[in-house]
C-alpha positions in Angstrom: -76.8 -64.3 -16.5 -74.0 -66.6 -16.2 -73.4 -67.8 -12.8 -70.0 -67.4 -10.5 -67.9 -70.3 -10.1 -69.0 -71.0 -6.8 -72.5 -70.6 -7.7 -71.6 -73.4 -9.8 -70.0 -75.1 -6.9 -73.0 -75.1 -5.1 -75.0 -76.4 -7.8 -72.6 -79.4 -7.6 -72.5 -79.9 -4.0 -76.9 -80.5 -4.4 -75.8 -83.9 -6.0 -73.2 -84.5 -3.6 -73.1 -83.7 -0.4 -75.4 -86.7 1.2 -79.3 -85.8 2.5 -78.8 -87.9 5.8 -76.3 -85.0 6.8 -79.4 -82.6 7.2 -80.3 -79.7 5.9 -77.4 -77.5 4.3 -77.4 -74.1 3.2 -74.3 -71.8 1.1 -73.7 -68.4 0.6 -71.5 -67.9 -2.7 -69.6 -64.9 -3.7 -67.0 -63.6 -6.1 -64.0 -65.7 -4.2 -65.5 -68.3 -2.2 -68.6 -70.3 -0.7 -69.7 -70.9 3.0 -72.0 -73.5 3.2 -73.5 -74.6 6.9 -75.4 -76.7 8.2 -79.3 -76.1 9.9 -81.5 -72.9 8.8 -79.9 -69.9 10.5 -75.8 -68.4 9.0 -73.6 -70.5 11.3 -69.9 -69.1 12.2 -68.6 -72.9 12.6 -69.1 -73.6 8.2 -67.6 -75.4 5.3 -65.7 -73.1 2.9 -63.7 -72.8 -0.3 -61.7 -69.6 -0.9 -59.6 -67.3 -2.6 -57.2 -66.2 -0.2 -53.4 -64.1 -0.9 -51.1 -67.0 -1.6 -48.8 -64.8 1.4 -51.0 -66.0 4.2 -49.9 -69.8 3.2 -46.2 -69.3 2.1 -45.4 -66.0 2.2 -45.1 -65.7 -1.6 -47.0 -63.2 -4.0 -49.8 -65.0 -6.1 -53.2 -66.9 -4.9 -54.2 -69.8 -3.6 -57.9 -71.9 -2.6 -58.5 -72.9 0.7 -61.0 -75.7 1.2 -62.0 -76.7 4.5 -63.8 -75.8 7.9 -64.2 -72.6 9.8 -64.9 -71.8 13.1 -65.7 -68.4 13.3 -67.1 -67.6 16.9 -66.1 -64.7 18.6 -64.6 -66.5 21.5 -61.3 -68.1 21.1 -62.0 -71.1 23.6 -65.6 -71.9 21.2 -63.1 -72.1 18.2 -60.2 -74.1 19.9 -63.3 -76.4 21.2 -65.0 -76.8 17.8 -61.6 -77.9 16.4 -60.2 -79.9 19.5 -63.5 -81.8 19.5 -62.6 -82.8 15.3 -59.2 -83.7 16.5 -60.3 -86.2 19.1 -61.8 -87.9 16.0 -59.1 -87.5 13.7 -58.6 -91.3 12.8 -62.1 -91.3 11.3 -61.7 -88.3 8.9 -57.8 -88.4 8.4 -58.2 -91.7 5.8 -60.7 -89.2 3.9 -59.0 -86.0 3.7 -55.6 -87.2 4.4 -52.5 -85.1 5.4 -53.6 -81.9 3.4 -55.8 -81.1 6.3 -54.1 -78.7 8.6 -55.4 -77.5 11.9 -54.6 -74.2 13.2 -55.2 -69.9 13.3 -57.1 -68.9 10.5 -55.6 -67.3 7.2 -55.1 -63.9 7.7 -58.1 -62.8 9.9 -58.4 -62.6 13.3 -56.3 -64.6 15.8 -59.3 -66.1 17.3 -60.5 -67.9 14.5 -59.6 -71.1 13.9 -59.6 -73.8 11.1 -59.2 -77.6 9.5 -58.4 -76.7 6.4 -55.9 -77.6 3.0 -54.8 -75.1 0.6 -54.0 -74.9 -3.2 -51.1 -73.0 -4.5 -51.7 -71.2 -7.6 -55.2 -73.4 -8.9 -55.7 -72.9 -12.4 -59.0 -70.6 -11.8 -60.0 -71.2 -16.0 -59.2 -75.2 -15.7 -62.6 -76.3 -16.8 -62.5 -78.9 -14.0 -62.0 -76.7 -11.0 -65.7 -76.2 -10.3 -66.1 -80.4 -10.3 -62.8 -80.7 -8.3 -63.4 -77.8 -5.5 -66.8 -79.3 -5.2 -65.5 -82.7 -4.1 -63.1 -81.6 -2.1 -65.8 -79.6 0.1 -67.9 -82.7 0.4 -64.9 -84.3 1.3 -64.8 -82.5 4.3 -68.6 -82.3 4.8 -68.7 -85.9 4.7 -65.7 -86.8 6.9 -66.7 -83.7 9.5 -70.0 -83.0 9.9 -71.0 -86.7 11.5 -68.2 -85.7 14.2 -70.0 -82.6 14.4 -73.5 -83.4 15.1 -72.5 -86.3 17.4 -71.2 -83.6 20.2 
C-alpha cells in the first residue's frame, strides 16, 4: 500500500522534530496532518493543510497551510494560546519569519484561532514537497512548542 503524502510527512518529521520537545503524536489524512504534543488528541496542534486557495486570497485554486491551531471551544482559550506566542514573538520570528500570520482561522469557525503561513498553489507532484512541508512543520514545532510548555 503506498502511503499518503502526509503519511510520508510524518515519517519525516520522526527524524526531525527534536526528542527533548517530548512526546509527539500525528494524525494524517488525505489533505493534511495534525500532530500534538502529550498522549491524548490536543485542539491546540501543529498542522499542514489543504485548504480552498479562497479562504487566503479570495481566488479559485488551493493552497497549504503550515502552522499552529488552537482549536478550543472557547474563544478567550484560543485568543490566550496565541496571545501567550505573541508575547514571545522575538524568539520564534528569526525562525519562521514574516510568513507567520496570526489571526481567525481559515474558513472554520470564528473562534478558532491560528499562527500560521500559507502556500499559494504548491506543486502537490514536486517530488520535494513531502521533505519541504516537513521542515517547515518542525519549523514551527521547534520555534513554538518551548513557548508552549514554558506557560
Amino acid at each position: 500500500m503506498e502511503l499518503s503524502r502526509f503519511e510520508l510527512v510524518a515519517d519525516a518529521l520522526r527524524g526531525l522534530v527534536p526528542d527533548e520537545l517530548g512526546v509527539w503524536k500525528y494524525r494524517a489524512h488525505r489533505r493534511g496532518i495534525k500532530v500534538w504534543f502529550g498522549n491524548h488528541a490536543n485542539r491546540e496542534h501543529y498542522e499542514a493543510q489543504l485548504v480552498p486557495r479562497r479562504l487566503v486570497d479570495g481566488e479559485s485554486g488551493i493552497a497549504l497551510e503550515i502552522g499552529f491551531h488552537a482549536e478550543q471551544p472557547r474563544l478567550e482559550d484560543n485568543e490566550a494560546a496565541v496571545a501567550h506566542l505573541l508575547s514571545s514573538e522575538k524568539k520564534w520570528r528569526r525562525v519562521l519569519g514574516k510568513e507567520a500570520v496570526a489571526g481567525p482561522f481559515l474558513g472554520r469557525p470564528e473562534d478558532w484561532r491560528r499562527l500560521s503561513e500559507t502556500w499559494i498553489e504548491p506543486d502537490l507532484e514536486e517530488p520535494d514537497l513531502v521533505m519541504s512541508v516537513a521542515s517547515r512543520l518542525t519549523d514551527y514545532i521547534e520555534a513554538l512548542e518551548p513557548v508552549r510548555q514554558a506557560r
